[in-house]
C-alpha positions as CSV (number, residue, x, y, z in Angstrom):
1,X,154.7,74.2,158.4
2,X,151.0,73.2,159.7
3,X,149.7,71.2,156.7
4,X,146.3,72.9,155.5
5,X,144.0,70.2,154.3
6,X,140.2,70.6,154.3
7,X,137.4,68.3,153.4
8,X,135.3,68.9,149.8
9,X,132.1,66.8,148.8
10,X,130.2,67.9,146.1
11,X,126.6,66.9,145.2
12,X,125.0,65.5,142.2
13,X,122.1,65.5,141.2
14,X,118.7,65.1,138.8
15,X,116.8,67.9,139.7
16,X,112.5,67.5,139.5
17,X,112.1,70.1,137.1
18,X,109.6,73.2,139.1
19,X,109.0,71.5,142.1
20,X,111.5,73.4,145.2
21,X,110.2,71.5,148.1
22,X,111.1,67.7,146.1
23,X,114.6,69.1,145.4
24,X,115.0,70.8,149.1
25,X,113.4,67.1,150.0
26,X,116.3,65.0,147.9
27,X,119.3,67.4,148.5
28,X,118.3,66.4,152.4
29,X,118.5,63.2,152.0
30,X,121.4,62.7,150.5
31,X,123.1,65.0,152.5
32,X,121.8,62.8,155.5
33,X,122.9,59.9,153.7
34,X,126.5,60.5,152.3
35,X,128.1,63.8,154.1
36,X,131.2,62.8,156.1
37,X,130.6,63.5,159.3
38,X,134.1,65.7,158.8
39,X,133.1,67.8,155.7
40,X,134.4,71.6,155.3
41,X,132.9,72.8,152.2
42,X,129.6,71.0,150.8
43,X,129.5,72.2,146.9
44,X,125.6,72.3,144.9
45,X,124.7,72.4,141.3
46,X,123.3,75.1,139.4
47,X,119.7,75.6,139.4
48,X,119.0,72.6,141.7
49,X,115.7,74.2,143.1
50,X,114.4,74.0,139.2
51,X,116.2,72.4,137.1
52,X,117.5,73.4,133.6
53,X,114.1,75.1,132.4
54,X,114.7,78.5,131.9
55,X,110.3,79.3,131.0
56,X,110.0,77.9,134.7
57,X,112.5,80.4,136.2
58,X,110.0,83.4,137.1
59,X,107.7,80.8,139.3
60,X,110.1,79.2,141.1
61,X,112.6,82.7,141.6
62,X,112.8,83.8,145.3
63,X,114.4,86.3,147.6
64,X,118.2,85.5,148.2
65,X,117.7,86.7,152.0
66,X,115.3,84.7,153.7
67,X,114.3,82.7,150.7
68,X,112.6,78.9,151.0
69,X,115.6,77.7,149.5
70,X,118.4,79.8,151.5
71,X,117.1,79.2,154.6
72,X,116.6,75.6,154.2
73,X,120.7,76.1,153.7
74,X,121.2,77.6,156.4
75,X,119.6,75.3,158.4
76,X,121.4,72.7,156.8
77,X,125.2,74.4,157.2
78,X,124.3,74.9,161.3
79,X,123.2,71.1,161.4
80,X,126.6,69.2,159.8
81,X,128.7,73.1,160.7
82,X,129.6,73.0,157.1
83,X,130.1,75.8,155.2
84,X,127.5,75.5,151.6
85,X,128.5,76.6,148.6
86,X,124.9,76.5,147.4
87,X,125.0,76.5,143.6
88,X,122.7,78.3,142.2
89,X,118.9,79.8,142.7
90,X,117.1,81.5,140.6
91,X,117.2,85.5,142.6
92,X,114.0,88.0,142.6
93,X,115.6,91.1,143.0
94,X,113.4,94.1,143.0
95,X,111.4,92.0,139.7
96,X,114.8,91.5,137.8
97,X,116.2,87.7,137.7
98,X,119.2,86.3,138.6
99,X,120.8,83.1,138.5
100,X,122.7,83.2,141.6
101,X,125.1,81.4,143.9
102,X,124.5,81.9,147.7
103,X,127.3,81.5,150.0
104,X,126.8,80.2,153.2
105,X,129.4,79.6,156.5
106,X,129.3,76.9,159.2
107,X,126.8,79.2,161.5
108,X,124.4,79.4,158.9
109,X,125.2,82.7,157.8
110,X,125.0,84.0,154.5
111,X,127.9,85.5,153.8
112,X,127.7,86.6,150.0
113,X,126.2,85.8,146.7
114,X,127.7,85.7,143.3
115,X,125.2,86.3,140.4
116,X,125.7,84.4,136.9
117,X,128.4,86.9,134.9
118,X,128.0,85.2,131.0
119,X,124.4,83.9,129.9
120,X,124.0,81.5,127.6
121,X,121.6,81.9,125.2
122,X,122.7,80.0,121.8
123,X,121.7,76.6,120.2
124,X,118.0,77.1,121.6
125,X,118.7,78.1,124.8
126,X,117.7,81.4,125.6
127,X,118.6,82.2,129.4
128,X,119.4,86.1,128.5
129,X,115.9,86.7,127.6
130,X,115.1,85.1,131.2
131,X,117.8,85.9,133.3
132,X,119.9,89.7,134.5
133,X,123.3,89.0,134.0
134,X,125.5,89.6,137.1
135,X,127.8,92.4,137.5
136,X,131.3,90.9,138.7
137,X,133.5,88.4,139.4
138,X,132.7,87.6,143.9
139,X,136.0,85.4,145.4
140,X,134.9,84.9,149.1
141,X,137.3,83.5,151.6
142,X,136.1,80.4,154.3
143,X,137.8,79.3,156.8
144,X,140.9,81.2,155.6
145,X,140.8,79.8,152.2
146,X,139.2,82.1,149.0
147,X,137.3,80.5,146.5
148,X,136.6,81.7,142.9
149,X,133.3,81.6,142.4
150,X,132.0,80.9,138.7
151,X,128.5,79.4,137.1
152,X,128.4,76.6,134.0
153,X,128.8,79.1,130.9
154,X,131.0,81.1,132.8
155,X,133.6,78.1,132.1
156,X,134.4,79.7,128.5
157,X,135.7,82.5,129.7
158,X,139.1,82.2,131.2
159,X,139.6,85.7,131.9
160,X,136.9,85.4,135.0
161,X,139.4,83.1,136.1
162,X,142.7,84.5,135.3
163,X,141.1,87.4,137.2
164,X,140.2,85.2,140.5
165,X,144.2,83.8,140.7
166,X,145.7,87.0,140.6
167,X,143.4,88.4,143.5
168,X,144.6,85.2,145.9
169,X,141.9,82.2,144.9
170,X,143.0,79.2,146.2
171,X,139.7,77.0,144.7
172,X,138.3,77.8,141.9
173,X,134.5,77.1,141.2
174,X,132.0,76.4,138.7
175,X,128.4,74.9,139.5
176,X,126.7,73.7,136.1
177,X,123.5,72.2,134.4
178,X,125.8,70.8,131.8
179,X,123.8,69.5,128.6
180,X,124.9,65.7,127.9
181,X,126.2,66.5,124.3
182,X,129.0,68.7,125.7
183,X,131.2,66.1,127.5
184,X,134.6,67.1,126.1
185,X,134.1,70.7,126.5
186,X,133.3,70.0,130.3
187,X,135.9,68.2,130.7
188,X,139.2,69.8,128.6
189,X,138.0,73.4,130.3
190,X,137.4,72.5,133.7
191,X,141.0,71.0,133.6
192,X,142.4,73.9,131.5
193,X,141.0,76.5,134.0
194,X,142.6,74.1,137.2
195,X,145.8,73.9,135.7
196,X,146.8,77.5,134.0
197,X,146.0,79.0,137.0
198,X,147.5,76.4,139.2
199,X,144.7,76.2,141.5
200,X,142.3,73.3,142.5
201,X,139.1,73.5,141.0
202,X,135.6,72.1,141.9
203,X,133.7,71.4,138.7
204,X,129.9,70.2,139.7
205,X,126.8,69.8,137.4
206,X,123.5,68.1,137.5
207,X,122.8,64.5,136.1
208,X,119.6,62.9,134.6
209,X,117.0,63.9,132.4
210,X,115.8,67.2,132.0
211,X,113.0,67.4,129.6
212,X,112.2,67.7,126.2
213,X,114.6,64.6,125.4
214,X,117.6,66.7,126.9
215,X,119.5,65.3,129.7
216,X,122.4,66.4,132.4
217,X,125.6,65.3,131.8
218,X,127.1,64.3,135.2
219,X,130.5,64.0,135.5
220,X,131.5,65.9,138.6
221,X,135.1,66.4,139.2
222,X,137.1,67.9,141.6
223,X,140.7,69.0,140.2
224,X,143.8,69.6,141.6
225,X,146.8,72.4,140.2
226,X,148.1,70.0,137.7
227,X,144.9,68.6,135.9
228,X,144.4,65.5,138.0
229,X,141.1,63.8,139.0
230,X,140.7,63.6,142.5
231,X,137.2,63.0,143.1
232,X,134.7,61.9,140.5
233,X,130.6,60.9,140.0
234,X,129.7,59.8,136.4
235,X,126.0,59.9,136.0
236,X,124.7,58.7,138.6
237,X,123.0,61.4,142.0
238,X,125.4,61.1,145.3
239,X,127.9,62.9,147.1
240,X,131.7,62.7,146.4
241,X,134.3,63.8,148.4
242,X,137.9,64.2,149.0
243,X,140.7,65.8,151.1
244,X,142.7,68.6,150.2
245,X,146.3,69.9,150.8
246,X,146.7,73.5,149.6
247,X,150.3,73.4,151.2
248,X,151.4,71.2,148.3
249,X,149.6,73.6,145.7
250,X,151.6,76.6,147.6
251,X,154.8,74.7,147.6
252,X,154.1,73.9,143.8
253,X,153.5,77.5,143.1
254,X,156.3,78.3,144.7
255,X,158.9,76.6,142.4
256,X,156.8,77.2,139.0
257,X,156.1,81.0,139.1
258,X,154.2,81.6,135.7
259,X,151.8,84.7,136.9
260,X,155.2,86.3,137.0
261,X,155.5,85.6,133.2
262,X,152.3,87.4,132.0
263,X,153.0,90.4,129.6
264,X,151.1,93.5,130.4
265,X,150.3,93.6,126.8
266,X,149.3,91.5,124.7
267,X,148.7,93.3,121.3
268,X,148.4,91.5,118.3
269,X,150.4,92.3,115.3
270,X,148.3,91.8,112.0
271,X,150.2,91.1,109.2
272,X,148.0,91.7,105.8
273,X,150.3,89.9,103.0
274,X,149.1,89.7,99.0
């Protein structure tokens, strides 16, 4: 069997908080800097163009098709031929807001978008009142390999996922702006969603101070099937990657079949004793 083994780097980051052109400027350089020259899929963070300030949104929102942002992306996937997986801008779609993922292949093409599906908006945070929240789950297949794709909050909801495995997702992914004070949760549900669904999973978020004495968390990881760290960045802005082979993941589907264990009902019996 031809082994299928492709090339992930993810990119970290501490985004300048409003300013697009300083982030376009940084993502550039380290892309410049640290890409292998044999990279397949080059993974962003969420909101990278603005950082985690959702007041700041509006300004800095811009059209998804031949955006300042997008097209800079495109420009950079023709340049290395890698295919971006470009975390997350903030959308102006006919005057509503989204916080969405742009998909981009190896000719600079962009191929689909996924827009934010769960907003958070607790403990202070209010990114509903900012942001129109996406209207499905978008799994979009490059170079013959389909990735799940999924943004920060969207991490608490296994269904999404559960939903992306049994449609054929090889990859699953989430691109964050993780809050600092939220390590374990990052870390126990990025590995959760990797390993009940038996997929590999590419869990990116931003690092470094964001403002109002709130910081990134860092800790990128990329995950294979069974919970293991392949690749990871603590807190620190770079590019981390690492090679891939999905034949073992098939094989290891193969002899542990648990989608074929799921109940088509799951009702709950309550039991009401005095």
């Amino acid at each position: 069997m031809e082994q299928k083994v492709i090339n992930i780097s993810i990119l970290q980051m501490s985004s300048v908080i409003g300013d697009i052109e300083a982030n376009i400027n940084k993502v550039n350089k380290l892309v410049s800097d640290s890409l292998p020259h044999d990279c397949d899929v080059l993974v962003l963070p969420e909101v990278w163009t603005v950082g985690w300030s959702c007041p700041k949104f509006s300004d800095c929102a811009e059209d998804i098709i031949n955006g300042r942002s997008v097209n800079f992306l495109k420009e950079l996937a023709k340049k290395y031929r890698v295919n971006i997986i470009g975390g997350s801008i903030i959308e102006n779609r006919e005057g509503k807001y989204y916080n969405t993922t742009p998909v981009i292949n190896r000719h600079g093409d962009l191929v689909t978008t996924y827009s934010k599906n769960h907003l958070y908006s607790y403990y202070g945070c209010d990114e509903g009142k900012y942001i129109t929240v996406g209207d499905s789950p978008v799994m979009v297949e490059l170079d013959g390999v389909n990735y799940g794709l999924t943004i920060c909050y969207d991490i608490r909801f296994p269904e999404i996922y559960r939903a992306y495995r049994k449609s054929g997702a090889d990859i699953l992914v989430n691109c964050a702006a993780w809050g600092s004070k939220k390590p374990i949760p990052w870390e126990v549900m990025t590995k959760s969603r990797a390993v009940e669904n038996q997929c590999y999973m590419i869990a990116l978020t931003q690092c470094g101070y964001i403002e109002n004495g709130e910081y990134n968390l860092g800790e990128s990881r990329i995950i294979d099937y069974k919970g293991e760290e392949l690749s990871y960045i603590k807190e620190i802005e770079g590019i981390s990657s690492c090679k891939i082979n999905l034949n073992e993941m098939y094989e290891f589907r193969d002899k542990c079949k648990i989608l074929n264990d799921i109940k088509d009902n799951y009702e709950v019996k309550v039991l009401c004793t005095k």
